[in-house]
CHARMM-style PDB file with segment names, atoms N, HN, CA, C and O in Angstrom:
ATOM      1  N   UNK     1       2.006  -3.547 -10.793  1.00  0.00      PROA
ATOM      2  CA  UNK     1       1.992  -2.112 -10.824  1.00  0.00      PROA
ATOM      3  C   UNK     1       2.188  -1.581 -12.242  1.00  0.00      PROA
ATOM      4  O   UNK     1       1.827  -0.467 -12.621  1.00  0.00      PROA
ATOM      5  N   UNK     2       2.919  -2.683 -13.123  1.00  0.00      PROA
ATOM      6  HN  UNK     2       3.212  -3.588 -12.816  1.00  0.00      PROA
ATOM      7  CA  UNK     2       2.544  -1.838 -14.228  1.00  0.00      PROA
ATOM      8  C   UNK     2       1.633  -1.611 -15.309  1.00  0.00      PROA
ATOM      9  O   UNK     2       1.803  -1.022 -16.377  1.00  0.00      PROA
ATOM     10  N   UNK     3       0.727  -2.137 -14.873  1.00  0.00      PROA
ATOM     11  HN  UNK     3       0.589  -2.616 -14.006  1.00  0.00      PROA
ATOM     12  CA  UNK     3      -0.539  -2.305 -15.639  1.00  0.00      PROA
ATOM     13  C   UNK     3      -1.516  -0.678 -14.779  1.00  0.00      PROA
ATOM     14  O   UNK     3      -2.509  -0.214 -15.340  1.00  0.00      PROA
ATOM     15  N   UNK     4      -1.073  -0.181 -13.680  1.00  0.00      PROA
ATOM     16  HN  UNK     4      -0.267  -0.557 -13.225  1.00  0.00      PROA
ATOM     17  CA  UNK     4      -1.761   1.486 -13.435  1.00  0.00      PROA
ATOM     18  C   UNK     4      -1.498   1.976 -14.372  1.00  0.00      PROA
ATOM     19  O   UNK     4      -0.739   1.600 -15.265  1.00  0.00      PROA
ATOM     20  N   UNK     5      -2.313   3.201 -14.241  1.00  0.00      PROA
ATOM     21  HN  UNK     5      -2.929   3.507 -13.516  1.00  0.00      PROA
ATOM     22  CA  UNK     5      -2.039   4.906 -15.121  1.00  0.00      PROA
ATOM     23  C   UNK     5      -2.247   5.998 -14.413  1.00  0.00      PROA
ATOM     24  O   UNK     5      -2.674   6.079 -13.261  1.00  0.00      PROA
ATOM     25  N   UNK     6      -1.918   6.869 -15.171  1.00  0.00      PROA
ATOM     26  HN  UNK     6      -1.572   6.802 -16.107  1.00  0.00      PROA
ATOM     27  CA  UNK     6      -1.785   8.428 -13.972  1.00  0.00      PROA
ATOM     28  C   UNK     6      -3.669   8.548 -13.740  1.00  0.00      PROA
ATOM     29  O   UNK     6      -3.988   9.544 -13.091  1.00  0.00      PROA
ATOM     30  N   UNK     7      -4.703   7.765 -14.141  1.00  0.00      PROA
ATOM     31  HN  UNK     7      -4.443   6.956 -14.668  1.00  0.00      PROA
ATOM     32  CA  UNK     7      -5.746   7.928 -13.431  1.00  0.00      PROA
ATOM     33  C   UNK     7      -6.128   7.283 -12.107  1.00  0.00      PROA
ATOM     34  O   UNK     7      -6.902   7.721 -11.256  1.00  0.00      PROA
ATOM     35  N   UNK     8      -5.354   6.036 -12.108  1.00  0.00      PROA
ATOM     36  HN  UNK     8      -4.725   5.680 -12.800  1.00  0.00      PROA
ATOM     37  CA  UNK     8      -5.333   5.327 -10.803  1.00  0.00      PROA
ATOM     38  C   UNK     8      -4.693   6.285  -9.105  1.00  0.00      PROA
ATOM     39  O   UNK     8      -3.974   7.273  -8.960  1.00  0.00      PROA
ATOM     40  N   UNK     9      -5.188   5.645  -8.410  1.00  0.00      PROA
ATOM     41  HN  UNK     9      -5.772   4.842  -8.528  1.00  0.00      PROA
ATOM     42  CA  UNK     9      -4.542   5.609  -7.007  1.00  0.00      PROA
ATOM     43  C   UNK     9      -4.000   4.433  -6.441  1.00  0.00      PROA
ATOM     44  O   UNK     9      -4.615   3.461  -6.879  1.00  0.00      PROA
ATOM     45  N   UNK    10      -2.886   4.035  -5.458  1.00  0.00      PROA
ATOM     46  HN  UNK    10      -2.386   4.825  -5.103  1.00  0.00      PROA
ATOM     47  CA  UNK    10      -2.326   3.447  -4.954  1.00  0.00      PROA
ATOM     48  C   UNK    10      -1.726   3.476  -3.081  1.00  0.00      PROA
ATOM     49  O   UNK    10      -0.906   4.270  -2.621  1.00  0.00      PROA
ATOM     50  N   UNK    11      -2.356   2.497  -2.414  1.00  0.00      PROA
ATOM     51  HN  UNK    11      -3.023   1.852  -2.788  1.00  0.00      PROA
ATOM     52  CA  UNK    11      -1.597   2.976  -1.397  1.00  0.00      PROA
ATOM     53  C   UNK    11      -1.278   1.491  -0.714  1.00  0.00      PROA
ATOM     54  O   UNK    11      -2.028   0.520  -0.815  1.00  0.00      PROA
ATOM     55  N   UNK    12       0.106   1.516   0.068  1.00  0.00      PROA
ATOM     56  HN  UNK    12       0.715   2.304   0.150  1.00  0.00      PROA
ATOM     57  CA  UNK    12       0.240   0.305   0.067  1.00  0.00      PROA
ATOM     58  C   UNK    12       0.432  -0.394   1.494  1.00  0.00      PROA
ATOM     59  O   UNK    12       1.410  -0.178   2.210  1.00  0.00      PROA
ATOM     60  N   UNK    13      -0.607  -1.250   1.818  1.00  0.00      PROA
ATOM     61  HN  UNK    13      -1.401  -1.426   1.237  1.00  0.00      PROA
ATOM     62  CA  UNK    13      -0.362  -1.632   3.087  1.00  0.00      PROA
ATOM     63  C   UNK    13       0.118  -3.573   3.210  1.00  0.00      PROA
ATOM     64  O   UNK    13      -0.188  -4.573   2.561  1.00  0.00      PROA
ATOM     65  N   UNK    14       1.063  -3.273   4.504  1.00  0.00      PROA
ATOM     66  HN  UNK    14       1.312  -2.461   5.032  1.00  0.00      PROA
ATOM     67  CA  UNK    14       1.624  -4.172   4.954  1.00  0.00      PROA
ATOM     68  C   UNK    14       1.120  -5.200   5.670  1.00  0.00      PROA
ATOM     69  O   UNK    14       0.524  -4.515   6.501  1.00  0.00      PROA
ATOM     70  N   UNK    15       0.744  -7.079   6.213  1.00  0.00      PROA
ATOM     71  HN  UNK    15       1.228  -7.635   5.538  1.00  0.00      PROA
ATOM     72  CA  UNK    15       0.370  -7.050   7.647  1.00  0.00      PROA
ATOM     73  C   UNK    15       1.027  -8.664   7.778  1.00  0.00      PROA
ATOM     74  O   UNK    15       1.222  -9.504   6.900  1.00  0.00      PROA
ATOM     75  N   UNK    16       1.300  -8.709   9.418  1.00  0.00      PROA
ATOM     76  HN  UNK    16       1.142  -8.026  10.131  1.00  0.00      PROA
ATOM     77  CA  UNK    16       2.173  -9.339   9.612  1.00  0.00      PROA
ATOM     78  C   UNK    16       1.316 -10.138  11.004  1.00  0.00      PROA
ATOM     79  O   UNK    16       0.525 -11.070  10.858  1.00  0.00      PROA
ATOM     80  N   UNK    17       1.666  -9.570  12.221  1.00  0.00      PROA
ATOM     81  HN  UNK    17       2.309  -8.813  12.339  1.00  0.00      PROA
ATOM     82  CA  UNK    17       1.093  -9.594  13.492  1.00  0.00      PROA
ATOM     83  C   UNK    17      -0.089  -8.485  13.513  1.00  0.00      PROA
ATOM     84  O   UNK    17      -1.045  -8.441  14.288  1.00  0.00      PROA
ATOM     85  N   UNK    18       0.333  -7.320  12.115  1.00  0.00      PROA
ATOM     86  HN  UNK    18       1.109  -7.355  11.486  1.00  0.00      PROA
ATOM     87  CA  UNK    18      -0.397  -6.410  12.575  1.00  0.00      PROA
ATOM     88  C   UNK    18      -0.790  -5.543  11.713  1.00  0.00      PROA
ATOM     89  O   UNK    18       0.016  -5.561  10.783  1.00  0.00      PROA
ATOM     90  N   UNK    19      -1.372  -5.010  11.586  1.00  0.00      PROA
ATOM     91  HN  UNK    19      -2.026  -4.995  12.342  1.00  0.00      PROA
ATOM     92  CA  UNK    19      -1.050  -4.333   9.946  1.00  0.00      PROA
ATOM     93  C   UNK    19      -0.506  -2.550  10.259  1.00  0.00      PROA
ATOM     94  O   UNK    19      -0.497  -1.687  11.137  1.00  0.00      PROA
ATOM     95  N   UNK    20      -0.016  -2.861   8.531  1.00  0.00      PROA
ATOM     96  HN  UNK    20      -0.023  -3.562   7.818  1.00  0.00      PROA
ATOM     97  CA  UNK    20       0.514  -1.204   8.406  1.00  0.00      PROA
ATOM     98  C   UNK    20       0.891  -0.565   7.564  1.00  0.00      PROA
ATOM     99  O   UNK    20       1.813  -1.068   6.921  1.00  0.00      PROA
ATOM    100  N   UNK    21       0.519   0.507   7.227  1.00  0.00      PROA
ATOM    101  HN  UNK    21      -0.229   0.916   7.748  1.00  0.00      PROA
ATOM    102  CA  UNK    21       0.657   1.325   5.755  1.00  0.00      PROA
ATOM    103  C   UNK    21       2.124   1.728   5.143  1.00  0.00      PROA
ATOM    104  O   UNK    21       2.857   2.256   5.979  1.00  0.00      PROA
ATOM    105  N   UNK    22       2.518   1.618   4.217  1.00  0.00      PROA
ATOM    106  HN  UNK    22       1.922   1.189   3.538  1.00  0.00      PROA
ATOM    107  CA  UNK    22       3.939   2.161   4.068  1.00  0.00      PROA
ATOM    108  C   UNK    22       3.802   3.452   3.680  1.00  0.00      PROA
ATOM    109  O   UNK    22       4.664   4.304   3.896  1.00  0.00      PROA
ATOM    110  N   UNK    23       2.081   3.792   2.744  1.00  0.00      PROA
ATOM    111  HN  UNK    23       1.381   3.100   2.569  1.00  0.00      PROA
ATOM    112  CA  UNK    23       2.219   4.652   1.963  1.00  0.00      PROA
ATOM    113  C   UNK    23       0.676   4.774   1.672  1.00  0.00      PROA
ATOM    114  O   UNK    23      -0.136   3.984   1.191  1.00  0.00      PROA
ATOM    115  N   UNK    24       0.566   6.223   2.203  1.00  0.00      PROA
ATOM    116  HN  UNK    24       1.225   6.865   2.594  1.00  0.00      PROA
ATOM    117  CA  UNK    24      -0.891   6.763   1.566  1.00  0.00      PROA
ATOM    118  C   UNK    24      -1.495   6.831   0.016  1.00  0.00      PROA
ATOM    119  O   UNK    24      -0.875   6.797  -1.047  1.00  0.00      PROA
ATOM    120  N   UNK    25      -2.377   6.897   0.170  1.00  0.00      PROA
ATOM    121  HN  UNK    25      -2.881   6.925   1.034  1.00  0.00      PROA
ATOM    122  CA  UNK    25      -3.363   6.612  -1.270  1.00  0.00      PROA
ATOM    123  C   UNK    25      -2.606   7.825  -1.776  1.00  0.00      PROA
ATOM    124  O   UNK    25      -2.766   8.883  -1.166  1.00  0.00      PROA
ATOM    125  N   UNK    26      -1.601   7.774  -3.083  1.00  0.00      PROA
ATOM    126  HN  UNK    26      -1.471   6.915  -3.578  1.00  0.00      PROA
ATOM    127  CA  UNK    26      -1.148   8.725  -3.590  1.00  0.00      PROA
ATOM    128  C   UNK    26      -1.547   8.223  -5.224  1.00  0.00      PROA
ATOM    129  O   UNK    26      -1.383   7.099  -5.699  1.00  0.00      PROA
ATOM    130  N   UNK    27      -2.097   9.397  -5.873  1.00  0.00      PROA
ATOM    131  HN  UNK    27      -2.230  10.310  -5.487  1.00  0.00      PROA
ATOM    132  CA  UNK    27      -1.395   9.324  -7.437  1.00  0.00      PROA
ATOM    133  C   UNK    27      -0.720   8.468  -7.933  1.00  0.00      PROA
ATOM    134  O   UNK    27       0.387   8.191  -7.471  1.00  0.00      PROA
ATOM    135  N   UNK    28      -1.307   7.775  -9.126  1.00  0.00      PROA
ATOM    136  HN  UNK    28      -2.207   7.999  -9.500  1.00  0.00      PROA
ATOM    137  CA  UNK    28      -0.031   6.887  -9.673  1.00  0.00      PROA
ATOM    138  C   UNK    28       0.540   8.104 -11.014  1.00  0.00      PROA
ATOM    139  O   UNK    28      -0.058   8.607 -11.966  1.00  0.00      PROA
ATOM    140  N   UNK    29       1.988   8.231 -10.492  1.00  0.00      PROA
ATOM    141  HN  UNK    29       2.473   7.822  -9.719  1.00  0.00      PROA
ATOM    142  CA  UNK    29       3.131   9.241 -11.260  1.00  0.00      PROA
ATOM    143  C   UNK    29       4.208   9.040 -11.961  1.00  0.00      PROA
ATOM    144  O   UNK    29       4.550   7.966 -11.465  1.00  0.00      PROA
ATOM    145  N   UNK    30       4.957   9.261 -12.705  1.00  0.00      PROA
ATOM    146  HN  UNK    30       4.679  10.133 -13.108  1.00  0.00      PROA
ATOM    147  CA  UNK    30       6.268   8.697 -12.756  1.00  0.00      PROA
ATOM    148  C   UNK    30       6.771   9.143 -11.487  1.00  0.00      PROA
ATOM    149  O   UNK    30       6.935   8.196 -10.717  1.00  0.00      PROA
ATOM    150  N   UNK    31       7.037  10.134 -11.063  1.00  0.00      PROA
ATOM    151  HN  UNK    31       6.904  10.903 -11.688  1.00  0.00      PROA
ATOM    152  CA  UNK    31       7.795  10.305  -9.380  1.00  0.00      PROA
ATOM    153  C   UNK    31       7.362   9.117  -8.847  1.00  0.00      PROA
ATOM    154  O   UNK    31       8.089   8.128  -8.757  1.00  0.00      PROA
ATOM    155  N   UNK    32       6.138   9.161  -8.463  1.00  0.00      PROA
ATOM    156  HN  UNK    32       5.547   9.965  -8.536  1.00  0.00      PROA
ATOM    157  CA  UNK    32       5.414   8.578  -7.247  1.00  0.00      PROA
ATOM    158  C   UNK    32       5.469   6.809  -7.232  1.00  0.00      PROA
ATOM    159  O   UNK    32       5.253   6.052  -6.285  1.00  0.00      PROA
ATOM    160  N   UNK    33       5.921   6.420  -8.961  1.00  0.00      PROA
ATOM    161  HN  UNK    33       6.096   7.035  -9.730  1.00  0.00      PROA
ATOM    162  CA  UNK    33       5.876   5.023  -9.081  1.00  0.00      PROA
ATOM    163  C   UNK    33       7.395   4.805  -8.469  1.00  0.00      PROA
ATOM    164  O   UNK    33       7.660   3.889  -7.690  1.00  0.00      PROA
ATOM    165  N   UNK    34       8.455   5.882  -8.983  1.00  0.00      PROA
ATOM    166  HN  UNK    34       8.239   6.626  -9.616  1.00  0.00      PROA
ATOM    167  CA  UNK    34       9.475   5.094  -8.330  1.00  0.00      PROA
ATOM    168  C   UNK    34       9.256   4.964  -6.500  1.00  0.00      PROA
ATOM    169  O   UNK    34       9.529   3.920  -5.907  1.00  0.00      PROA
ATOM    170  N   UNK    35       8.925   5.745  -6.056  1.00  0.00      PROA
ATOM    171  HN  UNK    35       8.704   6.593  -6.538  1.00  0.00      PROA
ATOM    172  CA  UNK    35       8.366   5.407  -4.093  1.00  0.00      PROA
ATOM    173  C   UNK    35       8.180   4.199  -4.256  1.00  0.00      PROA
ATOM    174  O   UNK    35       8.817   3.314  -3.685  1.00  0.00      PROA
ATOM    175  N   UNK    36       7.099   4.007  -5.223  1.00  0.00      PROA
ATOM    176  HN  UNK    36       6.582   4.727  -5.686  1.00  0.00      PROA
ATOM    177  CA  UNK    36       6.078   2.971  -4.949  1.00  0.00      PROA
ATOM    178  C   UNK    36       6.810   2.039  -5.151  1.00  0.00      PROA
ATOM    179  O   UNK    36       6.263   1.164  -4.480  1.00  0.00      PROA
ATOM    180  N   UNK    37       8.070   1.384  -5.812  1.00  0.00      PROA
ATOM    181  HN  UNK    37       8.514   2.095  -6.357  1.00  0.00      PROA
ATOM    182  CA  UNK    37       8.496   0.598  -6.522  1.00  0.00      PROA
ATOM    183  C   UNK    37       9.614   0.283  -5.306  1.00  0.00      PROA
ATOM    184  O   UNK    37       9.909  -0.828  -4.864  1.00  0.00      PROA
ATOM    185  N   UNK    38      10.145   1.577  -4.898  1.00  0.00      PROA
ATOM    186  HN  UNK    38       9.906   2.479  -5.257  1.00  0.00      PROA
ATOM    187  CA  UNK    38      11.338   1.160  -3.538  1.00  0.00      PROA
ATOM    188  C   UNK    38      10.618   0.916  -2.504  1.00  0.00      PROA
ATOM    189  O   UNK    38      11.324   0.272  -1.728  1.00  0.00      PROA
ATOM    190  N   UNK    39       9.632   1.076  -2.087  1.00  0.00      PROA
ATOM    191  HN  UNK    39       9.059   1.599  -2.717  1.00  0.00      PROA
ATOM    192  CA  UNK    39       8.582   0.213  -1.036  1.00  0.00      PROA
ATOM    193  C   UNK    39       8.654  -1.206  -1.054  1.00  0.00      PROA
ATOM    194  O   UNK    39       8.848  -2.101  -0.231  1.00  0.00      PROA
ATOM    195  N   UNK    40       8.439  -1.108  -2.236  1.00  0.00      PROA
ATOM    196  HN  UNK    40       8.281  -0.381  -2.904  1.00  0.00      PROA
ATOM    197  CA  UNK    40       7.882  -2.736  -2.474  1.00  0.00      PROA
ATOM    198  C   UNK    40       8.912  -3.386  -2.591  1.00  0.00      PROA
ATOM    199  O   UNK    40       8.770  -4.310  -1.790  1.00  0.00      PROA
ATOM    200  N   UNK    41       9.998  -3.510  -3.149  1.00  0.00      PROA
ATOM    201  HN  UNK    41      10.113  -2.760  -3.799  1.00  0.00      PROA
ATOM    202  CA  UNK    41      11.328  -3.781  -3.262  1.00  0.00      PROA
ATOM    203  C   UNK    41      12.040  -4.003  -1.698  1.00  0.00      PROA
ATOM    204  O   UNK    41      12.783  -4.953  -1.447  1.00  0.00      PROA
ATOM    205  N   UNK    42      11.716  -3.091  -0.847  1.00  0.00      PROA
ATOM    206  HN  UNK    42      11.113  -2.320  -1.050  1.00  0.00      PROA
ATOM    207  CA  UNK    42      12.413  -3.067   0.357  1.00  0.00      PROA
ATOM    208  C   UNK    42      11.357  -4.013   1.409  1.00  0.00      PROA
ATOM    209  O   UNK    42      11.774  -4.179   2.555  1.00  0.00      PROA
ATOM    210  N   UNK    43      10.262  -4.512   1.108  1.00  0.00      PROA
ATOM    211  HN  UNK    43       9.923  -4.377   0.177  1.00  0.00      PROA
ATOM    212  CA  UNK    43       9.274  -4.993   1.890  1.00  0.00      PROA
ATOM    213  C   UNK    43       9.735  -6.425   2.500  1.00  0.00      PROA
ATOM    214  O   UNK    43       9.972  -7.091   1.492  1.00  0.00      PROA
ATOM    215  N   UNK    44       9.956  -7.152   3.515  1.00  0.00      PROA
ATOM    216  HN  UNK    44       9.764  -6.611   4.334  1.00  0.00      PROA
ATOM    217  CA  UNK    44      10.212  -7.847   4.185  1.00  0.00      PROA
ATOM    218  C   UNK    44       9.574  -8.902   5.001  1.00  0.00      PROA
ATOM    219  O   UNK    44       8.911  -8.354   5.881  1.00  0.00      PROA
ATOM    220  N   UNK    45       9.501 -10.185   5.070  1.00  0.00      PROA
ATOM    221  HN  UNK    45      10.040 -10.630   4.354  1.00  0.00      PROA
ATOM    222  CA  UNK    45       8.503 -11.216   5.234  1.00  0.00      PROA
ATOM    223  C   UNK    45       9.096 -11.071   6.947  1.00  0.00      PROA
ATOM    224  O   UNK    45      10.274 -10.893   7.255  1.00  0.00      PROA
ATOM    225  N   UNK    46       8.130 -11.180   7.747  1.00  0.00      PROA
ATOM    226  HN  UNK    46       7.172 -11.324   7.497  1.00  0.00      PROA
ATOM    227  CA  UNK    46       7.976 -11.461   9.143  1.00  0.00      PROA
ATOM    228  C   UNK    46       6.807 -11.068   9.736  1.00  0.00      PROA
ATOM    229  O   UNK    46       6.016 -10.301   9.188  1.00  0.00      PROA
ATOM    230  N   UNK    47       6.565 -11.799  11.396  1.00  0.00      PROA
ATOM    231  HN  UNK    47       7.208 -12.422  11.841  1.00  0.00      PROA
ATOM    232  CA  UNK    47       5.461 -11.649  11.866  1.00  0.00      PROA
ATOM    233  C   UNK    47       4.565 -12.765  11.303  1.00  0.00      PROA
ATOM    234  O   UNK    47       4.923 -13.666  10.545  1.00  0.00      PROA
ATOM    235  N   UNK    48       3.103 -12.509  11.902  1.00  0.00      PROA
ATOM    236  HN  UNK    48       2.812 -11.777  12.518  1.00  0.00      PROA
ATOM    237  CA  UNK    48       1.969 -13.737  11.527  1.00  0.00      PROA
ATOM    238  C   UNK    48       1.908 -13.483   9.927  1.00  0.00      PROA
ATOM    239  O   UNK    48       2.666 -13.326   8.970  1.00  0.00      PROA
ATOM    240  N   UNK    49       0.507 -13.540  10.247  1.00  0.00      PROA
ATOM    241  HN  UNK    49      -0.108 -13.667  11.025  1.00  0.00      PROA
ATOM    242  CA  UNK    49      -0.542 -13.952   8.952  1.00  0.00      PROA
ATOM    243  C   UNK    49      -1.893 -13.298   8.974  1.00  0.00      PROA
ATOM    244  O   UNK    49      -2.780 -13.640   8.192  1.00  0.00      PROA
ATOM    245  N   UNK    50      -2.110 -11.943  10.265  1.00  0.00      PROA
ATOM    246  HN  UNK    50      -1.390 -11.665  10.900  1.00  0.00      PROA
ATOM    247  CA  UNK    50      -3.146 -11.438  10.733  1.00  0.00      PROA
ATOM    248  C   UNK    50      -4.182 -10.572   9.240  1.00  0.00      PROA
ATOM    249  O   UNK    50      -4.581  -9.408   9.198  1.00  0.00      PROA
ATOM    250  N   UNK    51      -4.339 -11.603   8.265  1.00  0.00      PROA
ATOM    251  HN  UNK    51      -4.014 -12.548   8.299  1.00  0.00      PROA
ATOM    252  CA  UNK    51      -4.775 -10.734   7.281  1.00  0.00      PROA
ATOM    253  C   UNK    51      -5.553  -9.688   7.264  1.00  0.00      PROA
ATOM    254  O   UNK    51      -5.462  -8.648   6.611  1.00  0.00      PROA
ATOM    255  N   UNK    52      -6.539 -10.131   8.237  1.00  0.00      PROA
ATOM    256  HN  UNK    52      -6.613 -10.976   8.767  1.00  0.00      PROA
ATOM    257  CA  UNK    52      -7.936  -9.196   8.985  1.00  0.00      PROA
ATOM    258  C   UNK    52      -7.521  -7.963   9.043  1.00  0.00      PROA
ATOM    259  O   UNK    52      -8.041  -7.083   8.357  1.00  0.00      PROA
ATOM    260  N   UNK    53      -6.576  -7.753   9.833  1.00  0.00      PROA
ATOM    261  HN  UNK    53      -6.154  -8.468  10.390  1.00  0.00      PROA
ATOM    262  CA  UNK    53      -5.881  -6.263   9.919  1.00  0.00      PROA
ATOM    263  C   UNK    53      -5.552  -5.525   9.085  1.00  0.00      PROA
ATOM    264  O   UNK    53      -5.809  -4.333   8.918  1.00  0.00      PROA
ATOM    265  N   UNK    54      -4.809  -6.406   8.382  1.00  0.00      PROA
ATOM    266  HN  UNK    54      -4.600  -7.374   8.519  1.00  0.00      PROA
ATOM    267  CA  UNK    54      -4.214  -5.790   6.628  1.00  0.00      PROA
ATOM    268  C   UNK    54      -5.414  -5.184   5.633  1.00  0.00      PROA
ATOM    269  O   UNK    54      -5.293  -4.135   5.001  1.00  0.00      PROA
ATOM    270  N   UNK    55      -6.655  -6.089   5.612  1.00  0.00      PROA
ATOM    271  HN  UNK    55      -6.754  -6.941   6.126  1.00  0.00      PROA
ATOM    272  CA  UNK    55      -7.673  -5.848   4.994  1.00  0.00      PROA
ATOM    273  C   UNK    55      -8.534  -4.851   5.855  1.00  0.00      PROA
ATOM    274  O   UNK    55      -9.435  -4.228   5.293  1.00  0.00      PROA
ATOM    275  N   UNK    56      -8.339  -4.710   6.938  1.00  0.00      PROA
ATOM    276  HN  UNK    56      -7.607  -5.216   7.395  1.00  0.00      PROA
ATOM    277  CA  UNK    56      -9.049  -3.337   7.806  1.00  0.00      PROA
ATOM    278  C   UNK    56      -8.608  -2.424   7.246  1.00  0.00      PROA
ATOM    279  O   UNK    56      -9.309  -1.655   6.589  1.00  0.00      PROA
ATOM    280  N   UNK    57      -7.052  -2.283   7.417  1.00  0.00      PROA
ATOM    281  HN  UNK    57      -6.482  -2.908   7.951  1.00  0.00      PROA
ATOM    282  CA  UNK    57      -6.527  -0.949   7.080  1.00  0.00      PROA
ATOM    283  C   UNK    57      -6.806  -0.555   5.985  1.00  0.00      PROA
ATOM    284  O   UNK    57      -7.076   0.641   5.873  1.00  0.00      PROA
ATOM    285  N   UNK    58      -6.840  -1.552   4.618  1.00  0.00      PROA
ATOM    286  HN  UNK    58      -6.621  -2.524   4.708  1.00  0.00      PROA
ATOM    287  CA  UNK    58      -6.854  -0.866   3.710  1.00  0.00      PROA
ATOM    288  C   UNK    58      -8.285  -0.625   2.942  1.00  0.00      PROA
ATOM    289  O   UNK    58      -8.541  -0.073   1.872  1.00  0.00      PROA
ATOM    290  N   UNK    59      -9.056  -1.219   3.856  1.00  0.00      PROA
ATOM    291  HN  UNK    59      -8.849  -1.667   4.726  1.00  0.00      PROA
ATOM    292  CA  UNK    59     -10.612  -0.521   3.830  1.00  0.00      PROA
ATOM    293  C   UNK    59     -10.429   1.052   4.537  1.00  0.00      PROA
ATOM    294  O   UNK    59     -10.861   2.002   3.884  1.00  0.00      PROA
ATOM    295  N   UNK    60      -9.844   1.287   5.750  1.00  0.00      PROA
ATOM    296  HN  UNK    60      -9.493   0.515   6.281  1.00  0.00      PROA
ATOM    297  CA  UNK    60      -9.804   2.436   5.844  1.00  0.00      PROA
ATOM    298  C   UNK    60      -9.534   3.358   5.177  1.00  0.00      PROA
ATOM    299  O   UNK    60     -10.223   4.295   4.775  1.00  0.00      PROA
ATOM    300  N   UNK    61      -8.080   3.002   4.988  1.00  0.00      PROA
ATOM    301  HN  UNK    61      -7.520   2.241   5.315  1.00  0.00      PROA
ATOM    302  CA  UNK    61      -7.627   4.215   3.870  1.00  0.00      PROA
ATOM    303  C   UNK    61      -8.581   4.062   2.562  1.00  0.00      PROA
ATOM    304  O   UNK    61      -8.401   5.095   1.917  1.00  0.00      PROA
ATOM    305  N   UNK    62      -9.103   3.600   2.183  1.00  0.00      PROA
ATOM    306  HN  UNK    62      -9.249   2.761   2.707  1.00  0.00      PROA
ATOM    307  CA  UNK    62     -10.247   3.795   0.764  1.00  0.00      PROA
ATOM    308  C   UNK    62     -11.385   4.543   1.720  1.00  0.00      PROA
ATOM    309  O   UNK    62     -11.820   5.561   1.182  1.00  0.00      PROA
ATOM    310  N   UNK    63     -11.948   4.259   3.002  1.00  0.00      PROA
ATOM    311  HN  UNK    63     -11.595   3.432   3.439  1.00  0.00      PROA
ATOM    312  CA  UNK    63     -13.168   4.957   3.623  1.00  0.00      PROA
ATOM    313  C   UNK    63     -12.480   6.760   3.644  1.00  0.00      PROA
ATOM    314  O   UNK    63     -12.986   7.834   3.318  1.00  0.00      PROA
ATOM    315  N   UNK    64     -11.400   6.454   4.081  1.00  0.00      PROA
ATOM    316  HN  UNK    64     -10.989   5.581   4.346  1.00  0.00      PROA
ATOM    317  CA  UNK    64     -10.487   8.132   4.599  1.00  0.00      PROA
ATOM    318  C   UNK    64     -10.123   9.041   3.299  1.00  0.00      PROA
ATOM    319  O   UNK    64      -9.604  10.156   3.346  1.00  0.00      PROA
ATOM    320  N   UNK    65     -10.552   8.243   1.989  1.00  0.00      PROA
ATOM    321  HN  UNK    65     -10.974   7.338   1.951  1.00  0.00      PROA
ATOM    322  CA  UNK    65      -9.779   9.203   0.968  1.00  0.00      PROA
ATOM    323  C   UNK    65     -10.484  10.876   0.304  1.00  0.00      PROA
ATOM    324  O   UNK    65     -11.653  11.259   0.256  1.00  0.00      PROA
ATOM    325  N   UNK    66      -9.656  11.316   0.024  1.00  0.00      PROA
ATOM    326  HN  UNK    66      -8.706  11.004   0.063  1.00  0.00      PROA
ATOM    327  CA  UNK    66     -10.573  12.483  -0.217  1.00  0.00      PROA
ATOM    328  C   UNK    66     -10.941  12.711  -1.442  1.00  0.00      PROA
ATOM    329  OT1 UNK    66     -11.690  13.654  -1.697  1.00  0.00      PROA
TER     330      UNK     66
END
């Protein structure tokens, strides 16, 4: 993450058994990096390995952005 700039976007998804977003495609900010930074920090290993899902979602959210 520290190689972004305030031109980038970021959003960060999770997947386990299943997948799941912590955090919408936001701005990379100084605010918004610290979120981004206690996300990731707080993120937690459990569940499978269902990558498929993980990589769905975060095709979505890039298809959903505005």
């Amino acid at each position: 993450m520290e190689t972004l700039t305030p031109s980038d976007r970021l959003s960060i998804v999770t997947f386990n058994s299943y997948a799941n977003r912590l955090c919408g495609l936001k701005c990379v900010s100084g605010e918004n990096m610290n979120v981004f930074n206690n996300i990731v920090h707080n993120i937690q290993a459990g569940g499978g390995t269902n990558i498929n899902s993980g990589l769905q979602l975060a095709l979505k959210t890039i298809r959903d952005r505005k």
